[in-house]
C-alpha positions in Angstrom: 62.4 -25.7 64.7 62.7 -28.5 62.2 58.6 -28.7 61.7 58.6 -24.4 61.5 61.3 -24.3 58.8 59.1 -27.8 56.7 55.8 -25.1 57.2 57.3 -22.1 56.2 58.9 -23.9 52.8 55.9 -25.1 51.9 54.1 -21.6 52.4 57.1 -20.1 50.4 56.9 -22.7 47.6 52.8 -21.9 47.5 53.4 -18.1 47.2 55.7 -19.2 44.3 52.7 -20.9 42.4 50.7 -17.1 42.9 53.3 -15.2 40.9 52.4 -14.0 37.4 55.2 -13.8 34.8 54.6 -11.8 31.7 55.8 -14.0 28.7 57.7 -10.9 27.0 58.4 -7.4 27.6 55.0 -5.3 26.6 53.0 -3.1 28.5 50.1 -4.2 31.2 46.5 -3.0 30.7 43.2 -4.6 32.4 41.3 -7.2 31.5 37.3 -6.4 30.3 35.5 -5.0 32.8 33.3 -7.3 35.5 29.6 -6.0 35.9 29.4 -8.6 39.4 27.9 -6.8 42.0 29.8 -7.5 44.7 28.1 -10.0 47.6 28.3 -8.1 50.5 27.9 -11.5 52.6 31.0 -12.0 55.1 30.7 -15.1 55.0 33.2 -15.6 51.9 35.7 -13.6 50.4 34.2 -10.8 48.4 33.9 -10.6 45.0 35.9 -8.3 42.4 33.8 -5.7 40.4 34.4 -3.5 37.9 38.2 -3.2 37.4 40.2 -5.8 38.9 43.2 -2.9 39.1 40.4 -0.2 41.2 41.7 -0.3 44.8 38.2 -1.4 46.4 39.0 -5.2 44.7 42.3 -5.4 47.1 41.7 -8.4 48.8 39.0 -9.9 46.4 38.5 -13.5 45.1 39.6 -14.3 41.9 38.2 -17.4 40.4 40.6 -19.6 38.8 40.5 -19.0 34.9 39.6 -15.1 35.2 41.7 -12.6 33.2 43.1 -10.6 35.2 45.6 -8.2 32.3 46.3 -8.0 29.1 50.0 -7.9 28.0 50.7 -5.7 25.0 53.9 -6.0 23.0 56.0 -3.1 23.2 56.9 -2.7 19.2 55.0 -5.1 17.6 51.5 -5.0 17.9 48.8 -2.2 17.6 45.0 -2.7 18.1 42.2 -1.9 16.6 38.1 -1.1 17.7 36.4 -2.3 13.8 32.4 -2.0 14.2 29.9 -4.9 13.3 29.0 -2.8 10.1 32.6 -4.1 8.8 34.4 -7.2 11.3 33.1 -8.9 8.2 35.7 -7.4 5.4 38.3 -8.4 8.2 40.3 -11.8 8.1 43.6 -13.5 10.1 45.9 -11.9 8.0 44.7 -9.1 5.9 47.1 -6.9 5.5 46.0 -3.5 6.8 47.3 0.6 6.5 47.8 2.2 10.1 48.0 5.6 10.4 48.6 7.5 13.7 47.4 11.2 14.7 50.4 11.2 16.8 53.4 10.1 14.5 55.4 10.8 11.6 55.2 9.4 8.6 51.9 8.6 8.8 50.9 5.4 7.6 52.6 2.2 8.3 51.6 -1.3 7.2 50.6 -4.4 9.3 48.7 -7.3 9.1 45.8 -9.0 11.3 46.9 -11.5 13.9 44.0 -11.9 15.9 39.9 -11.0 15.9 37.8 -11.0 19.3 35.0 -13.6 19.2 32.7 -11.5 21.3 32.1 -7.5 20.9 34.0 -5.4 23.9 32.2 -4.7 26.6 33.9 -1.2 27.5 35.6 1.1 25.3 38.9 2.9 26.5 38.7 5.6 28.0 40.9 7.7 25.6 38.5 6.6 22.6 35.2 7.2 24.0 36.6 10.9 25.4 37.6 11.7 21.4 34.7 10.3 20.0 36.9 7.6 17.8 33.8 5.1 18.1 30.1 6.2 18.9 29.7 5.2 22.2 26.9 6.3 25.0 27.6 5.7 28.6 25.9 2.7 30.7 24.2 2.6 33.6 27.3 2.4 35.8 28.8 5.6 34.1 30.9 3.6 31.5 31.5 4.3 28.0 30.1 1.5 25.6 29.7 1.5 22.3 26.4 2.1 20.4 26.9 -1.1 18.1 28.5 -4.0 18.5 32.6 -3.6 18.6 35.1 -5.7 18.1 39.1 -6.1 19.6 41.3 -6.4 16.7 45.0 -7.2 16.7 47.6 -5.9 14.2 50.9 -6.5 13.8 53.7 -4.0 13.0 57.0 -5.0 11.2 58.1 -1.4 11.5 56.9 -0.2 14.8 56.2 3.7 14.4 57.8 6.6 16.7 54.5 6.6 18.7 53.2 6.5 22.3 51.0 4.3 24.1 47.8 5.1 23.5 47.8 6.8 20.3 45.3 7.0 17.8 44.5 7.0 14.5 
């Protein structure tokens, strides 16, 4: 009983090690995209593909070192998709007007906190479906967009009365 109860502890203290712990309240979206196809061989684990959130990568390796979300401050933060054309008139903090279809008053001031390195693969769903960006759809049905597009972060000292995924 003594050897089961040693096993079982160190199986418990391994699932500990697995958990993910968001560093602050926000909201969880998924990480980029993986275009992977997925090794049918059963001789290993299978690959994830796609999203790592569809229900087809249940199950699926995850290399150590993927992202596997992205954590977005609840108040604080807003994001925004700036073209190729103009990442270049964008610097860590300049200071930037946001304005929001969705809320009242309309614009509200922030400054940059972060700039991608490399262009998103994927646009969001939400933007490609109202045209906010040019985008065209790849081969696996996805929306990209038709230049080069980059991720970048605001922040918000006054967060606006607005929901999670509005646009502006």
């Amino acid at each position: 009983l003594e050897d089961w109860e040693h096993q079982l502890r160190i199986v418990e203290d391994e699932y500990t090690k697995c958990e993910i712990r968001a560093p602050a309240d926000g909201i969880v979206y998924s990480a980029n995209r993986d275009s992977r196809a997925a090794d049918p061989s059963p001789r290993k684990l299978p690959e994830w593909s796609g999203d790592l959130f569809d229900p087809n990568n249940r199950g699926c390796l995850v290399e150590k070192g993927t992202p596997i979300c992205q954590l977005s401050r609840t108040g604080k933060h807003a994001v925004a998709l700036v073209g190729q054309d103009q990442i270049d008139q964008i610097q860590h903090g300049t200071a930037a007007d946001v304005w929001l279809h969705q809320s009242s008053p309309g614009v509200f001031y922030g400054r940059v906190v972060e700039i991608s390195r490399e262009p998103i693969q994927e646009l969001p769903r939400q933007v490609a479906a109202r045209g906010l960006v040019p985008s065209q759809l790849d081969a696996a049905g996805r929306p990209v967009p038709r230049q080069p597009t980059y991720r970048v972060t605001l922040e918000l000292p006054e967060w606006p009365d607005a929901v999670v995924g509005s646009t502006g």
